[in-house]
C-alpha positions as CSV (number, residue, x, y, z in Angstrom):
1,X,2.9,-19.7,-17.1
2,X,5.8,-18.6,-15.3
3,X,5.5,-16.8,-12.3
4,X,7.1,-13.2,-11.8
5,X,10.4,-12.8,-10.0
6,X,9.8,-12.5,-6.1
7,X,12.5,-9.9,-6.1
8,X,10.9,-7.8,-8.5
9,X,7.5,-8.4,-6.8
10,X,8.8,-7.1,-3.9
11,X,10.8,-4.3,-4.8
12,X,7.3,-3.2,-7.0
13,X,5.6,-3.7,-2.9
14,X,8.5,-1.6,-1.8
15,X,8.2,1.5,-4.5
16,X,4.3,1.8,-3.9
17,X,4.4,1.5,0.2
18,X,6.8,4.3,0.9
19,X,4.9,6.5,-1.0
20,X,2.0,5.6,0.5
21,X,2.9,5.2,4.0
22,X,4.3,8.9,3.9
23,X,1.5,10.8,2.4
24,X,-1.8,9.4,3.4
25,X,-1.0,9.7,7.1
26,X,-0.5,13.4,6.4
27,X,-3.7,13.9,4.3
28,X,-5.7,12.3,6.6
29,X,-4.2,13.1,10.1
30,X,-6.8,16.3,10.9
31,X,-9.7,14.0,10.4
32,X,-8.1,11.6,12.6
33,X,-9.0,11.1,16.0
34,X,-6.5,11.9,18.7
35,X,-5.6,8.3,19.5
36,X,-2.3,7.0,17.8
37,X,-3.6,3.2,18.0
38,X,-6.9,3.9,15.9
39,X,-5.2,6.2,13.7
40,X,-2.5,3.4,12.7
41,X,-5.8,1.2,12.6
42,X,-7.0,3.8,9.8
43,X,-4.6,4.2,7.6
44,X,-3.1,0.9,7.6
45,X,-7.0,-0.8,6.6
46,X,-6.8,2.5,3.7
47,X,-3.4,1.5,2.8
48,X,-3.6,-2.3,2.3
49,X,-7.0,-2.5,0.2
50,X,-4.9,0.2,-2.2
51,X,-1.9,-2.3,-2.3
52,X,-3.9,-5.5,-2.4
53,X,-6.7,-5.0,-5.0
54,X,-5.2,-2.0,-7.0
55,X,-1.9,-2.3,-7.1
56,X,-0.7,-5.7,-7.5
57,X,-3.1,-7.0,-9.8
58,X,-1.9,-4.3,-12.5
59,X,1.3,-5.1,-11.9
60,X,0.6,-9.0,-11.9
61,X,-1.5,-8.3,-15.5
62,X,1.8,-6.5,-16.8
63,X,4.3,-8.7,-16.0
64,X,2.7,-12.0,-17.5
């Protein structure tokens, strides 16, 4: 099988990280503690899991 387009792949990465990266940070910022370092911490281990194990296996399934 051929492998999707690297470009595409990460244009797809692109579309669902701003997204992402703009509104969970705001949802979750008043049960955050005060320290910038853990929050970062936080949300990136929230965001990642959505990207890594959500996200790109869909759209690995639909493009083969």
């Amino acid at each position: 099988m051929k492998s999707p387009n690297k470009h595409l792949i990460a244009l797809i990465n692109y579309a669902v990280l701003v997204p992402l990266v703009h509104f969970i940070p705001q949802w979750l910022s008043p049960y955050l503690p005060v320290n910038e370092f853990v929050q970062v911490l936080i949300i990136v281990a929230i965001i990642v899991p959505i990207v890594s194990y959500v996200v790109m296996p869909i759209t690995m399934k639909i493009l083969k």
